[in-house]
N, C-alpha and C positions, 0 to 999 in steps of 0.2 A: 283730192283737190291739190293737196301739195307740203309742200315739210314747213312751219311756221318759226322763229328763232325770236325768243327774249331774251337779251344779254343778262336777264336776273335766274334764266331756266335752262337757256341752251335750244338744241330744237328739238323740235315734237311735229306729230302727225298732225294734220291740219286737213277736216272734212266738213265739208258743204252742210251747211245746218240746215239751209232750204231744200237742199234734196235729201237728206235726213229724214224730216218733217213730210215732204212728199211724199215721200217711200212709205214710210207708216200711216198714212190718209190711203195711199190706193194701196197695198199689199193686203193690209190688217181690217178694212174700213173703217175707220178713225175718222171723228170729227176734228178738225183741226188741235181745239182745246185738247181733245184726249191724248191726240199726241203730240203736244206739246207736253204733256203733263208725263206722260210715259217717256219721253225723253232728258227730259229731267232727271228721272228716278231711274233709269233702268240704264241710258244709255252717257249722258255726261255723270251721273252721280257716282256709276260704276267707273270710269273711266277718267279719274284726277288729272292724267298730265296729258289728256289729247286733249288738242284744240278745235272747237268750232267757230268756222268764220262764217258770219251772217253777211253774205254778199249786199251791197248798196252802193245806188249814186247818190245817194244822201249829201249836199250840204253837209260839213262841217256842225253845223248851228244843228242840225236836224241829227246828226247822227249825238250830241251831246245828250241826246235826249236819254239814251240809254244809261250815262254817266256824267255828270256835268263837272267833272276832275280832268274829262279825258282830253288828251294833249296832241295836238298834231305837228307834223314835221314845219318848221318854218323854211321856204326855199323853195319847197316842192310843189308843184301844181297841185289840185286836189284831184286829178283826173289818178294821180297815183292814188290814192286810197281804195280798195279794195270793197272793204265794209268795218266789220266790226269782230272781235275774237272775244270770243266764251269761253270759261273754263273753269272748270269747280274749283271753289273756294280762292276766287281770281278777279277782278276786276276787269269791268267789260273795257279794253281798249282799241283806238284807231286799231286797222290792219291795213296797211300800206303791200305793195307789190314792188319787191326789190326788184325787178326786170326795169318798172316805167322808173323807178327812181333815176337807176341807173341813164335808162333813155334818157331821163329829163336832165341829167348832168350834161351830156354829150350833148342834146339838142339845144342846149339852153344855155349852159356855161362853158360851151365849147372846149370842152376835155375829149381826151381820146378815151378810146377804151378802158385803155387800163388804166388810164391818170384817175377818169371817175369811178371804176369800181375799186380802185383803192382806196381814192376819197370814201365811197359811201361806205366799206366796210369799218374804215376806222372811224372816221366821222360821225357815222350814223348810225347805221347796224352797231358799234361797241359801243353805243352812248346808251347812259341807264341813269335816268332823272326822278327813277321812284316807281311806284306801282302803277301808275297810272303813262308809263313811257309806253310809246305805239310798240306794234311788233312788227314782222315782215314777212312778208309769204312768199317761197318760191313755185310758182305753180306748175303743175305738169301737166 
């Protein structure tokens, strides 16, 4: 999916939790439950510092459900939010896509290129408000 960055971690690998989840339903024949449960234990519990991003167009209000702590970007459209990032012994946080943030500087606050990905890098990407700060995913 792509490299994800917490200014409290640094970055890390960042994979599709929904085609995670799929892959083990049609490879293994896996009831959903089982693999959910098998990835739990075998594939994030093994795996501390990857991140899985649970993709959604969830409303804010609706993606809370998973963390009611969790904090989203003030400024930014919600069309930047991605989903959601998992990670052992981690708190579920927003997962925003630094590409739209970016776009939405330039379309919105009429920055040039480099004025906004300056802005967002110090701005945003280096801001760290707690466990519960979004993260940011570059995708590939």
């Amino acid at each position: 999916m792509g490299v994800s960055h917490e200014p409290s971690v640094g970055f890390t690998t960042a994979y599709s939790l929904d085609k995670i989840i799929n892959r083990l339903i049609t490879d293994n024949n896996m009831s959903e439950n089982e693999a959910i449960t098998h990835f739990n234990i075998e594939i994030m519990g093994k795996n501390p510092d990857i991140s899985f991003i649970k993709e959604s167009t969830d409303s804010p209000d609706l993606l809370c459900e998973y963390n009611n702590e969790m904090l989203f970007l003030d400024g930014y459209p919600n069309n930047c939010i991605i989903g959601v990032r998992f990670r052992k012994d981690a708190k579920v946080v927003s997962a925003y896509s630094d590409f739209d943030c970016i776009n939405s500087l330039i379309e919105n606050d009429d920055m040039s290129e480099e004025d906004a990905v300056e802005f967002f890098e110090y701005n945003t990407r280096g801001s760290y408000v707690g466990e519960h700060t979004p993260v940011f995913i570059t995708l590939f």
